[in-house]
DOTITI-887615 format. One record per residue (C-alpha): x negated, y, z; chain; residue in three letters. Coordinates in nm, 3 decimals, padded with zeros to 5 digits. Example, Ala and Ser with C-alpha at 12.3 -4.5 7.8 and 13.67 -1.06 7.14 Angstrom:
<atoms>
         X         Y         Z   ch    aa
   -01.230   -00.450    00.780    A   ALA
   -01.367   -00.106    00.714    A   SER
</atoms>
This chain:
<atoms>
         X         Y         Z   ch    aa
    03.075    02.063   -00.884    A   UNK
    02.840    02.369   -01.002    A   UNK
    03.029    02.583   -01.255    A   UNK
    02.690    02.717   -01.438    A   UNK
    02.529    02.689   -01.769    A   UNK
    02.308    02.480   -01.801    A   UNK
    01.926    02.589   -01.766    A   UNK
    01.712    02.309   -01.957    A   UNK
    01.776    01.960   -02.125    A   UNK
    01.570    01.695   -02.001    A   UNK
    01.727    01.495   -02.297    A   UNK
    01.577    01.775   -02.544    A   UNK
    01.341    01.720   -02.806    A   UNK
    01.062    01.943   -02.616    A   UNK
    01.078    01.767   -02.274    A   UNK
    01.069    01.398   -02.475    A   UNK
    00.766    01.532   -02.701    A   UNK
    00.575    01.724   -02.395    A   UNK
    00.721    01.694   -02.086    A   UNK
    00.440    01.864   -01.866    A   UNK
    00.439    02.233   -02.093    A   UNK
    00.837    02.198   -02.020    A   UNK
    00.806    02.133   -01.689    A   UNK
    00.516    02.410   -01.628    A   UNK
    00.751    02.691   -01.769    A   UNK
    01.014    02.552   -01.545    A   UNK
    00.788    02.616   -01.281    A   UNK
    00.773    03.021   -01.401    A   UNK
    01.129    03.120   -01.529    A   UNK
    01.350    02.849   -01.364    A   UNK
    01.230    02.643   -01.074    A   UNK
    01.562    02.535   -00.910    A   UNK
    01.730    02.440   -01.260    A   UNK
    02.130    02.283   -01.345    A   UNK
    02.126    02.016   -01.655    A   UNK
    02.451    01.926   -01.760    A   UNK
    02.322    01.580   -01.886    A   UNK
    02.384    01.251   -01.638    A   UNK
    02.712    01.416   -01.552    A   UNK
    02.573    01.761   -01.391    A   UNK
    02.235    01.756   -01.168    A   UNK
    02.003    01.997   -00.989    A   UNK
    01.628    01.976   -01.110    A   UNK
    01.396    02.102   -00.848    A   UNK
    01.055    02.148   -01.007    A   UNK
    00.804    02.319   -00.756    A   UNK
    00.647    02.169   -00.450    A   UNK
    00.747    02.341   -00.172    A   UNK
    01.123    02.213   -00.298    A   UNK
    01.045    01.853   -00.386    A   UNK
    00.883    01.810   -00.035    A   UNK
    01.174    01.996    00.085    A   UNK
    01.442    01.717   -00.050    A   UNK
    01.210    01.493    00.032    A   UNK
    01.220    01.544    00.391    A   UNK
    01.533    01.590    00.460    A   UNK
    01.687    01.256    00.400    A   UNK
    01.993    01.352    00.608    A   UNK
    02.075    01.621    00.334    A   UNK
    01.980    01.481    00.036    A   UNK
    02.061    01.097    00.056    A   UNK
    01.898    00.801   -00.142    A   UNK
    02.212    00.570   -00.102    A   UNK
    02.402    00.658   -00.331    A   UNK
    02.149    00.690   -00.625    A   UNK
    01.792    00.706   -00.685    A   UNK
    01.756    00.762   -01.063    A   UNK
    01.975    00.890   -01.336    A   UNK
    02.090    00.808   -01.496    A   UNK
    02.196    00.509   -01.260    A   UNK
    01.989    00.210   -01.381    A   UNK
    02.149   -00.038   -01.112    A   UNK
    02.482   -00.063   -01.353    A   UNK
    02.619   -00.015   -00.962    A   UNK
    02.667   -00.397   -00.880    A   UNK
    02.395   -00.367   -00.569    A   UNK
    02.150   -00.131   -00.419    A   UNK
    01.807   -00.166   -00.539    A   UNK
    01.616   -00.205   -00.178    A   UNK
    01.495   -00.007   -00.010    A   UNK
    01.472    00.282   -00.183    A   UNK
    01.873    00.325   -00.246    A   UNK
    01.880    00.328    00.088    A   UNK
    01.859    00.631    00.377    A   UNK
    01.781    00.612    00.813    A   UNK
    01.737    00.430    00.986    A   UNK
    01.865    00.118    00.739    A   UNK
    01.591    00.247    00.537    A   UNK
    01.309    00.187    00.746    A   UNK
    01.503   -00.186    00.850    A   UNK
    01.459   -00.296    00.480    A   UNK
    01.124   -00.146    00.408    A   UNK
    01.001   -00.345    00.728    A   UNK
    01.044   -00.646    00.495    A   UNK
    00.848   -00.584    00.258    A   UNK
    00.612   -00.386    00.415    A   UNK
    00.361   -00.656    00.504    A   UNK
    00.292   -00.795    00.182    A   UNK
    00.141   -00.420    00.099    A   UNK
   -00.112   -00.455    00.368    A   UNK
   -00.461   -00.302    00.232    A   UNK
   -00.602   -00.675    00.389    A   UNK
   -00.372   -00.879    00.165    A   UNK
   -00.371   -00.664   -00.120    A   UNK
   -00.747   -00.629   -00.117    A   UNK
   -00.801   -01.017   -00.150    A   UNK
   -00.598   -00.920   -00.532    A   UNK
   -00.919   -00.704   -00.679    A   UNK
   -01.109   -01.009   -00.777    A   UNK
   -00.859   -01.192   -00.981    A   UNK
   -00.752   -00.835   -01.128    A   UNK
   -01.110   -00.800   -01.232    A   UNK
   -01.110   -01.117   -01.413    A   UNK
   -00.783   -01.086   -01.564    A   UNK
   -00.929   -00.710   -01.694    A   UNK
   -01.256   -00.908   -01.843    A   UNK
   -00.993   -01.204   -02.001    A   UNK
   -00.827   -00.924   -02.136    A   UNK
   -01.088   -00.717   -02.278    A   UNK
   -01.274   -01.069   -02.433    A   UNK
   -00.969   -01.157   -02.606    A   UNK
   -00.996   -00.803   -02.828    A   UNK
   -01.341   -00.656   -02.782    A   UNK
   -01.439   -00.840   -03.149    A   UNK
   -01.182   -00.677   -03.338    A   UNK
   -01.333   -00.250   -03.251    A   UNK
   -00.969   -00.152   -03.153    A   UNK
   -00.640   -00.260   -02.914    A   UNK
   -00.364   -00.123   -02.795    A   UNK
   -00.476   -00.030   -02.438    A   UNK
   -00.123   -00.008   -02.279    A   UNK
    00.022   -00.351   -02.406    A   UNK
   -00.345   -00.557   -02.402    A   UNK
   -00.519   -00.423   -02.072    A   UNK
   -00.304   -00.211   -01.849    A   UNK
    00.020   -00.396   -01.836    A   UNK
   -00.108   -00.729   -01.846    A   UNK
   -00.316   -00.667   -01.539    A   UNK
   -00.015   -00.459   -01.363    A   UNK
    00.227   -00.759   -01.417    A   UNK
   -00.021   -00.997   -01.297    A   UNK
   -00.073   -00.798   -00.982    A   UNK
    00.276   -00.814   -00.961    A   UNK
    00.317   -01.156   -01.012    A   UNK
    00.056   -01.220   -00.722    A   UNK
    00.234   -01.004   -00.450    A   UNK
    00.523   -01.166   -00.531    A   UNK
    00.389   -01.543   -00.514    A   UNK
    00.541   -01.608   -00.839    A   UNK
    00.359   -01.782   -01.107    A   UNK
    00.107   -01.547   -01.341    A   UNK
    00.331   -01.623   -01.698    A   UNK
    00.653   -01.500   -01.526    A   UNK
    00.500   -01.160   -01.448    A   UNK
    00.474   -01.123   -01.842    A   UNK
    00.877   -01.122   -01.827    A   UNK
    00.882   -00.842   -01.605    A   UNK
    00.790   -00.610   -01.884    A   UNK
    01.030   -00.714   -02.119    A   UNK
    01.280   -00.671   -01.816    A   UNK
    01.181   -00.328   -01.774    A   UNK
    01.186   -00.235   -02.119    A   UNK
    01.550   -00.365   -02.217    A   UNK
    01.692   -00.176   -01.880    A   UNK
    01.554    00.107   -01.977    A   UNK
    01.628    00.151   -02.338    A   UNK
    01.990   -00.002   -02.241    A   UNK
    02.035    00.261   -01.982    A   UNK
    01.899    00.537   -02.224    A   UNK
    02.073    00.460   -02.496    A   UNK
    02.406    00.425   -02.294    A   UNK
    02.470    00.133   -02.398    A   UNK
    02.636   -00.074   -02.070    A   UNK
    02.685   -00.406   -02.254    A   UNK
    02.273   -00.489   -02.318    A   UNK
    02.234   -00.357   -01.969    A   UNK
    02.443   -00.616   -01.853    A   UNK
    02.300   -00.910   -02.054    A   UNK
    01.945   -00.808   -01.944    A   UNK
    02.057   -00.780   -01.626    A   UNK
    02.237   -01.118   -01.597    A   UNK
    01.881   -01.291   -01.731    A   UNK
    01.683   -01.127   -01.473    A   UNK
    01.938   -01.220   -01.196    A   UNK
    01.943   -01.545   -01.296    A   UNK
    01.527   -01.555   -01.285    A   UNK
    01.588   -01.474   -00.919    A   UNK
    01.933   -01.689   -00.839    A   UNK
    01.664   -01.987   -00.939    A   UNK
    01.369   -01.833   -00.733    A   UNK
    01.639   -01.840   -00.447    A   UNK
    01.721   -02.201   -00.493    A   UNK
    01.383   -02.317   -00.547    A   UNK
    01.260   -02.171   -00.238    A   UNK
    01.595   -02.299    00.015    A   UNK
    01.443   -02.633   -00.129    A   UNK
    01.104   -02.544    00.007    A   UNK
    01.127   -02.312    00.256    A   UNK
    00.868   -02.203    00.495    A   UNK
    00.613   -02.072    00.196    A   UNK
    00.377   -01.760    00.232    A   UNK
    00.545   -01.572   -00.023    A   UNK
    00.782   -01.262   -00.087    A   UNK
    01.137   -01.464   -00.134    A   UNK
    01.052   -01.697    00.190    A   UNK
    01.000   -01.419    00.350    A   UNK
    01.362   -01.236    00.249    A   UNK
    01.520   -01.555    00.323    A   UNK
    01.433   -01.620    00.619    A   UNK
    01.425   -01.253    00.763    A   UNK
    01.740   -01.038    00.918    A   UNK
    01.907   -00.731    00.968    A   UNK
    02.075   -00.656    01.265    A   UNK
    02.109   -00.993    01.370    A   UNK
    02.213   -01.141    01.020    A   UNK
    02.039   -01.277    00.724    A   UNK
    01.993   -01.077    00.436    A   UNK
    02.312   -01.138    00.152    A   UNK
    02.227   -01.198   -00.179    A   UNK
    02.312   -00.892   -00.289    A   UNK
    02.011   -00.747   -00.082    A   UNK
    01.767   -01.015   -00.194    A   UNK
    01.848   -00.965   -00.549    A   UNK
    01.839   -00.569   -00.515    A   UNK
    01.494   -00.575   -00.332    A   UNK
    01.320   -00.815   -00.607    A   UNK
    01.509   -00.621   -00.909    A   UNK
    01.367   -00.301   -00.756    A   UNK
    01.022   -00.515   -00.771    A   UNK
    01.034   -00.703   -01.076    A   UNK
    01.165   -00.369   -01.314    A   UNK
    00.946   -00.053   -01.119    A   UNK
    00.663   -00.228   -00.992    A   UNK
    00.404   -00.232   -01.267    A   UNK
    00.489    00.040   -01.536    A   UNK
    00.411    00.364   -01.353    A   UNK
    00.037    00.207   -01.232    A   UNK
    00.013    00.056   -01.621    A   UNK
    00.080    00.448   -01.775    A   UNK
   -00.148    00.628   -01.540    A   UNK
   -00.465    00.395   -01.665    A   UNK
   -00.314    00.447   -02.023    A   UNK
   -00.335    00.848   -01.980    A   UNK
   -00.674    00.845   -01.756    A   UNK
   -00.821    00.600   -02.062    A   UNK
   -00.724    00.871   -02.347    A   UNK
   -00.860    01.117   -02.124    A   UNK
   -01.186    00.974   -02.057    A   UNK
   -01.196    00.955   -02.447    A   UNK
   -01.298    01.267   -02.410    A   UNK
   -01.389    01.354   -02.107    A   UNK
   -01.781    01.227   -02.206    A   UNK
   -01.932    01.410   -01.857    A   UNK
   -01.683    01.269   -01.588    A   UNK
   -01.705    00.935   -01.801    A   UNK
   -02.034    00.862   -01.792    A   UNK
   -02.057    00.959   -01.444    A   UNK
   -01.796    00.725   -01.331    A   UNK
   -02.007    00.485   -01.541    A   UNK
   -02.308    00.560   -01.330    A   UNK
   -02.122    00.540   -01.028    A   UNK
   -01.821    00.304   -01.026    A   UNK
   -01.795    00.419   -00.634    A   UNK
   -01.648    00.730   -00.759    A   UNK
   -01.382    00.534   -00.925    A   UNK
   -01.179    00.505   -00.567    A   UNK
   -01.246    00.889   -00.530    A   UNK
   -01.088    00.924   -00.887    A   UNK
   -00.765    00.771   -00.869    A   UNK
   -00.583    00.961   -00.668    A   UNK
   -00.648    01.267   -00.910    A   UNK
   -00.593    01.109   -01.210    A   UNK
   -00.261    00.965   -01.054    A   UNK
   -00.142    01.356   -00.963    A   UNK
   -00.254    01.451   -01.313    A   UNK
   -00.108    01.208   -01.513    A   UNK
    00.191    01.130   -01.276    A   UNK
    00.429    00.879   -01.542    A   UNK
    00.753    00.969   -01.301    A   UNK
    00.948    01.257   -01.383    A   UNK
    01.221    01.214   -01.186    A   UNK
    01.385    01.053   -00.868    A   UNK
    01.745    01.144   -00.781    A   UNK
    01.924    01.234   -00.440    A   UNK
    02.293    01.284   -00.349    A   UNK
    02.380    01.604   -00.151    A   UNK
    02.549    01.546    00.165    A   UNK
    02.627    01.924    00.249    A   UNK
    02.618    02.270    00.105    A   UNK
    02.260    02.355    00.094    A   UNK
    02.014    02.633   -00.060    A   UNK
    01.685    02.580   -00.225    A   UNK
    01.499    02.855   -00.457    A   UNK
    01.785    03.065   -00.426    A   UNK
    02.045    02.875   -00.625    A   UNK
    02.348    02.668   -00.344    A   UNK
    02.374    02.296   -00.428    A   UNK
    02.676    02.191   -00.320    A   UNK
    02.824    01.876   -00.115    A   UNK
    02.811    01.541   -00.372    A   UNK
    02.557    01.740   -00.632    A   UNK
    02.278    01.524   -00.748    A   UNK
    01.920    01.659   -00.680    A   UNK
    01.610    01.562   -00.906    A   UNK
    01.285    01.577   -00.767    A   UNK
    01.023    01.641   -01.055    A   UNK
    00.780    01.451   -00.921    A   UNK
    00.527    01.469   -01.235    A   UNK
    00.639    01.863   -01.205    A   UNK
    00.545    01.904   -00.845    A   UNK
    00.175    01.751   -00.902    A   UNK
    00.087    02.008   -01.140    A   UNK
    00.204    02.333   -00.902    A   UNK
   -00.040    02.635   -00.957    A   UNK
    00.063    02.711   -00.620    A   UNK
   -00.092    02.422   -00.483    A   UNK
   -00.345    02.274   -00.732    A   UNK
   -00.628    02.561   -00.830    A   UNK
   -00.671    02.488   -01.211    A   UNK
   -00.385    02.242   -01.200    A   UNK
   -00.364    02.074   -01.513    A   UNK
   -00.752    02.041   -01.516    A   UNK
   -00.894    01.639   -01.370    A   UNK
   -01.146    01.775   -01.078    A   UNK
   -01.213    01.426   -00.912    A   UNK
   -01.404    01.676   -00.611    A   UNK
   -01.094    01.832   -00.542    A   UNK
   -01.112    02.000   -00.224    A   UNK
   -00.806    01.858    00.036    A   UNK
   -00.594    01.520    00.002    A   UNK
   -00.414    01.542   -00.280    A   UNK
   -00.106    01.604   -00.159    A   UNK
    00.197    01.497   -00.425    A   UNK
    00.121    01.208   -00.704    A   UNK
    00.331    00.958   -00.899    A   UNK
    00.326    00.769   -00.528    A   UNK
    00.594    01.024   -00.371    A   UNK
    00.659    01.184   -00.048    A   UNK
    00.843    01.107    00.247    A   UNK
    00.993    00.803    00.399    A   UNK
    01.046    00.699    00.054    A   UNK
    00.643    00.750    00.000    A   UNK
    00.575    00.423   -00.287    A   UNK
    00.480    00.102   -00.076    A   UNK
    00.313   -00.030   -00.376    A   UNK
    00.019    00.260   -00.345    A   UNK
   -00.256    00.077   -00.250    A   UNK
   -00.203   -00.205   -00.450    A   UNK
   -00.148    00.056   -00.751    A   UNK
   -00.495    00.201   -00.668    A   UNK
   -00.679   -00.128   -00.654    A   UNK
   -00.526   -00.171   -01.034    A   UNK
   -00.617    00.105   -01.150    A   UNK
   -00.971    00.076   -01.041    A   UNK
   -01.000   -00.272   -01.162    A   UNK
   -00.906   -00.228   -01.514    A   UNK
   -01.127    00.129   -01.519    A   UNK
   -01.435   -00.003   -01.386    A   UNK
   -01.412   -00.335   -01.630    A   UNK
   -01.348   -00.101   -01.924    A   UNK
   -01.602    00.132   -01.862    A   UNK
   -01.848   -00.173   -01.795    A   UNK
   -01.784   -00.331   -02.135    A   UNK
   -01.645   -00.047   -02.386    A   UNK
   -01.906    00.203   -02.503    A   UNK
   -01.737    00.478   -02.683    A   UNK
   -01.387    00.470   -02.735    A   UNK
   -01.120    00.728   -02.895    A   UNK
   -00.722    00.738   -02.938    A   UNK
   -00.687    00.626   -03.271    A   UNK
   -00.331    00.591   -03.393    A   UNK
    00.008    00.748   -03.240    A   UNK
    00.055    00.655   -02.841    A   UNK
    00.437    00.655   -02.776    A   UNK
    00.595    00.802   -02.494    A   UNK
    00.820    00.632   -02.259    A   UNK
    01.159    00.790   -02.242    A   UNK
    01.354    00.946   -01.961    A   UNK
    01.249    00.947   -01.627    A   UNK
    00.905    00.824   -01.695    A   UNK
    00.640    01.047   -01.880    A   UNK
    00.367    00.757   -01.940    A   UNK
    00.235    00.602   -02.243    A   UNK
    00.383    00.295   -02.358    A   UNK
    00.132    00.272   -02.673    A   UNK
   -00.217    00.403   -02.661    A   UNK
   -00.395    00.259   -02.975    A   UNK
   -00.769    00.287   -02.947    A   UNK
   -01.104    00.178   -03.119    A   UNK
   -01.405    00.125   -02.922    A   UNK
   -01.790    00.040   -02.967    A   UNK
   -01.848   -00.243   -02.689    A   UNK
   -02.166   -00.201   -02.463    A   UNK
   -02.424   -00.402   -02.590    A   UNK
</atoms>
């Protein structure tokens, strides 16, 4: 392992309080950094270097972790992204088809009433907590409906979420295990409900009945690939409408014309997704000796690619940390990744995001943070809590 001092903290007060002025002076004085939290890690914090890891899957492997610190308490790979070529693209061939923009599309509807149920069941009271009412209640339902699993359930999936994460935070290996026998047991009951129905349009019939290389999938795989669902699926999509909401609060020009002209919604979500990217971090294992920015990772190293970091790069972004929703070019870097490991759950993230925005902006007025948003903690950057008052639109 790296015998050096330690360069930043993403533990630290500073990077929980304000993660993206950490990460931009990263950028300047230190962009290939060493933390000696999770054990010892590389940070990698500019573009050119996150696409570089990202590429390069034969260097800087997914298999052994994907996150630190390691939120799968090691009993099974979460699939497929703890996974490198070519199993990789076997298990993402799974799931795949139940991303397709035609099947995902058929979701905007029912996310647009679920926004508007939402929204009727506070708009009365002048105020709500946007994250908690709006945003995650329509990300879990979405999630709920890729999955085939019924709407109430995908309420669980928060709480899931949230007790992994401030288990795995906290270090404390014992609640990580109890919330992590609940949620298997969710899907050791989804498994036997479906062998006593099989043949069902639906996520699990399709796991079940699939194979890899000539075998059906173990349990182990099934359980890794809806974990991975059930606990990442809905959170990252939920905090970038959180953070695009608070900004809008003041943003009054690019609100009202998104207002004018919900088309420009679509346009918008890609930017406000690099902006307001709620990942920090992703994590890859070294295979060999390698050097990026100057600094040699060695063999068995782990590698974070500062994903939230990379999106903000003066090198590539004119005016960066500024929302321009006529951004010349593809935005090339969001929350959604890079790579073979690129998010599958993109366009059904975008279709979210657009469905809550363009309900809100039809029925709120004005609105305004009004209260103290909380932070997520480490890896994700996204707001948990955004407390706001409103006038509805009369």
């Amino acid at each position: 392992m790296a015998n050096v001092t330690s360069d930043w903290d993403p533990l630290s007060e500073a990077n929980l309080a304000d993660p993206v002025a950490v990460q931009k002076n990263m950028r300047g004085k230190c962009p290939v950094a060493w933390t000696e939290q999770f054990g010892g890690a590389w940070a990698v914090f500019k573009h050119a270097d996150i696409e570089q890891v990202a590429g390069d899957p034969e260097t800087f492997s997914a298999a052994e972790v994907f996150v630190v610190p390691d939120m799968t308490g090691g009993v099974f790979p979460w699939l497929p992204v703890q996974s490198d070529p070519p199993q990789h693209a076997d298990y993402r061939a799974l799931v795949a088809p139940f991303f397709r923009g035609s099947r995902i599309a058929a979701f905007e509807p029912e996310l647009v009433r679920i926004a508007h149920e939402c929204i009727d069941s506070f708009i009365d009271d002048g105020h709500a907590d946007v994250a908690s009412q709006l945003n995650y209640r329509v990300s879990s339902s979405a999630l709920a409906m890729l999955m085939g699993v019924p709407q109430e359930d995908g309420l669980r999936f928060k709480s899931w979420h949230e007790g992994m994460v401030s288990a795995n935070a906290s270090g404390d290996q014992e609640a990580l295990g109890v919330t992590f026998m609940d949620l298997m047991g969710y899907v050791q009951a989804w498994m036997e409900k479906t062998k006593a129905e099989p043949g069902g349009d639906d996520l699990m019939s399709a796991l079940m009945e699939a194979d890899i290389d000539g075998r059906p999938l173990t349990n182990e795989e099934i359980f890794g690939t809806f974990i991975l669902l059930i606990v990442g699926g809905f959170e990252t999509t939920a905090d970038v409408t959180s953070a695009t909401l608070a900004h809008l609060a003041e943003d009054h020009e690019l609100r009202e014309q998104l207002r004018a002209n919900p088309k420009l919604i679509t346009k918008a979500v890609g930017e406000f997704a690099r902006v307001f990217a709620p990942t920090q971090a992703t994590a890859r294992t070294a295979t060999r000796d390698v050097e990026i920015g100057g600094r040699t990772i060695c063999a068995g190293e782990r590698v974070l690619q500062m994903w939230a970091s990379g999106s903000r790069d003066e090198d590539i972004f004119a005016d960066a940390d500024s929302v321009d929703i006529d951004r010349p070019g593809k935005t090339q870097l969001t929350s959604f990744g890079s790579g073979n490991h690129r998010c599958l759950g993109e366009g059904l993230a975008r279709i979210e995001i657009r469905a809550i925005l363009s309900t809100w902006l039809e029925r709120i007025d004005t609105f305004k943070v009004d209260g103290n948003p909380e932070r997520g903690t480490w890896p994700t950057q996204g707001w948990h809590s955004m407390p706001m008052s409103f006038t509805a639109r009369s």
